[in-house]
N, C-alpha and C positions, 0 to 999 in steps of 0.2 A: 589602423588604416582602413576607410571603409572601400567599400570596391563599388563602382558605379555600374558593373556587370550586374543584370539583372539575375544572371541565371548560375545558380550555387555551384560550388567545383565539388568534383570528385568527393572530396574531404571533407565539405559540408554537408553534404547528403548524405556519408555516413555519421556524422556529426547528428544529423536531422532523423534519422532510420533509429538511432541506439537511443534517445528521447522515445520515439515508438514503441522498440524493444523492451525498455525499461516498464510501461505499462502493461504492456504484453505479462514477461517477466511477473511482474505484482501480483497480476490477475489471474493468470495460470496456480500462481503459489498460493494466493487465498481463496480459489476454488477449490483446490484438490485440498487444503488444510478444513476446510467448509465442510465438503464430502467427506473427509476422514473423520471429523467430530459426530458423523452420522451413522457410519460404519461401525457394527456395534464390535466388531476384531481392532479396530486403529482406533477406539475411544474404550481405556479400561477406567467406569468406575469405583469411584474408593466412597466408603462409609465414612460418616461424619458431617461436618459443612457442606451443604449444598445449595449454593448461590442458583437457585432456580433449576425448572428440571431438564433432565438428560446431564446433570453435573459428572464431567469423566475429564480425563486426561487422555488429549489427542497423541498418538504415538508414545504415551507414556510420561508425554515432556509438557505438554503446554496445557493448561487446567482450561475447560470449556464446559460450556449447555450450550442447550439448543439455539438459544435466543443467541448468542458468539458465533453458532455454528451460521444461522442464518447470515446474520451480519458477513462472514466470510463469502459466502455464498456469493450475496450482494455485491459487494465490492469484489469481488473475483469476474461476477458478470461486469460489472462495469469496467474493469481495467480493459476486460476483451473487448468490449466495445471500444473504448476511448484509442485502443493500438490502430483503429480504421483512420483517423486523422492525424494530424502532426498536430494540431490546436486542442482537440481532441485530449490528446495523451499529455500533452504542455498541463491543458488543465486539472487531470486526471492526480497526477505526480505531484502538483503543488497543494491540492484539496488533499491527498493522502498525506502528504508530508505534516498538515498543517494537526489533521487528524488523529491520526497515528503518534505523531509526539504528545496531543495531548494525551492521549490515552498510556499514554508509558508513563506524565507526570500524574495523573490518574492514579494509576497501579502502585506509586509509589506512598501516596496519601490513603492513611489509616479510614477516614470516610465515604473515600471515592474507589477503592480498591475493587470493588463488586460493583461502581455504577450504581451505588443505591440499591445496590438487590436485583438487580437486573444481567449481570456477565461478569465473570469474572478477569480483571486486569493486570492483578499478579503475578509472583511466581516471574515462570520463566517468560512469560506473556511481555513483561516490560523490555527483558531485550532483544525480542523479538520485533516488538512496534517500533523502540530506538534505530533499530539494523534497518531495516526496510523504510521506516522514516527518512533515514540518514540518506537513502539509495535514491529514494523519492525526491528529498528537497533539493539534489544532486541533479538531475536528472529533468527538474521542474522548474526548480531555477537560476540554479549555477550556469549551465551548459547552456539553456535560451539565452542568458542573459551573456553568456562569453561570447555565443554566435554573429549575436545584435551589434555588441561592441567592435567587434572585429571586422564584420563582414557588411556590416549597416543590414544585412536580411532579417524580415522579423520573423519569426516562428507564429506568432500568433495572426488568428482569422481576420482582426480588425483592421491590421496594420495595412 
C-alpha cells in the first residue's frame, strides 16, 4: 500500500537512519581494521609468503599488507563520508556489497587469492568480506527496496 503522505512516519525514518547507520557501521570497522594492519602491536608478521610488503596478520586473525591496509583505510573514509546522506550511504552499501562479495569469490580462487600479488584475500579474510558483504547488500538493497514498495518514498537523490 503506498502512502500519498509525502512525509515518512516515525518508522520510516528509523527505517531510513539504520541504512545510514549501516555505512557509518562499515566505515568505522574498516577504518580501525585499516589502522590496525598499521599498528605494528595489532599486525604480527609471520615468515614465509609474503603477498607484498608489511605482510602480517591484523589481530592475529585476518592476513594483510599495506596495500589491504590502505585499501581499508579508503573504504573506511568513505563509509564515513557516505553516513552524511541517505543516497549517500544507499550507494555506499550496494558498491560495497557488490565489491566485497567479489573479493570473498576472489579469496576462494587458487589465482585470485592474492589479487595477483597485489593483497591478500584469503584465510579468514573471505568471511569477513561475505559477513559485511551480506550486511551491506542488506542494507543497500533489500531495505531501499522494501521502503520503496511499501511507502512509494524513494531513498535515492534522483527520484
Amino acid at each position: 500500500m503506498k502512502s500519498s503522505n509525502t512525509q515518512p512516519s516515525l518508522n520510516q525514518l528509523s527505517d531510513l537512519m539504520q541504512i545510514r547507520y549501516c555505512a557509518l557501521f562499515l566505515g568505522v570497522l574498516f577504518l580501525l581494521l585499516g589502522l590496525g594492519g598499521f599498528a605494528s602491536g595489532l599486525s604480527a608478521e609471520l615468515p614465509g609468503v609474503h603477498p607484498g610488503p608489511g605482510y602480517g596478520f591484523v589481530l592475529g586473525i585476518f592476513p594483510t599488507n599495506y596495500f589491504h591496509n590502505a585499501i581499508g583505510l579508503l573504504v573506511g573514509l568513505w563509509g564515513l563520508a557516505a553516513f552524511t546522506s541517505l543516497s549517500g550511504a544507499i550507494a555506499f552499501n550496494q558498491a560495497f556489497a557488490i565489491i566485497y562479495a567479489t573479493q570473498a569469490i576472489f579469496g576462494l580462487l587458487p589465482y585470485t587469492k592474492t589479487l595477483f600479488g597485489t593483497m591478500p584475500l584469503y584465510g579468514n579474510n573471505i568471511w569477513l568480506s561475505l559477513l559485511t558483504a551480506g550486511i551491506a547488500y542488506y542494507f543497500g538493497f533489500v531495505k531501499p527496496g522494501r521502503l520503496r514498495r511499501e511507502t512509494g518514498l524513494s531513498a535515492n537523490a534522483s527520484s
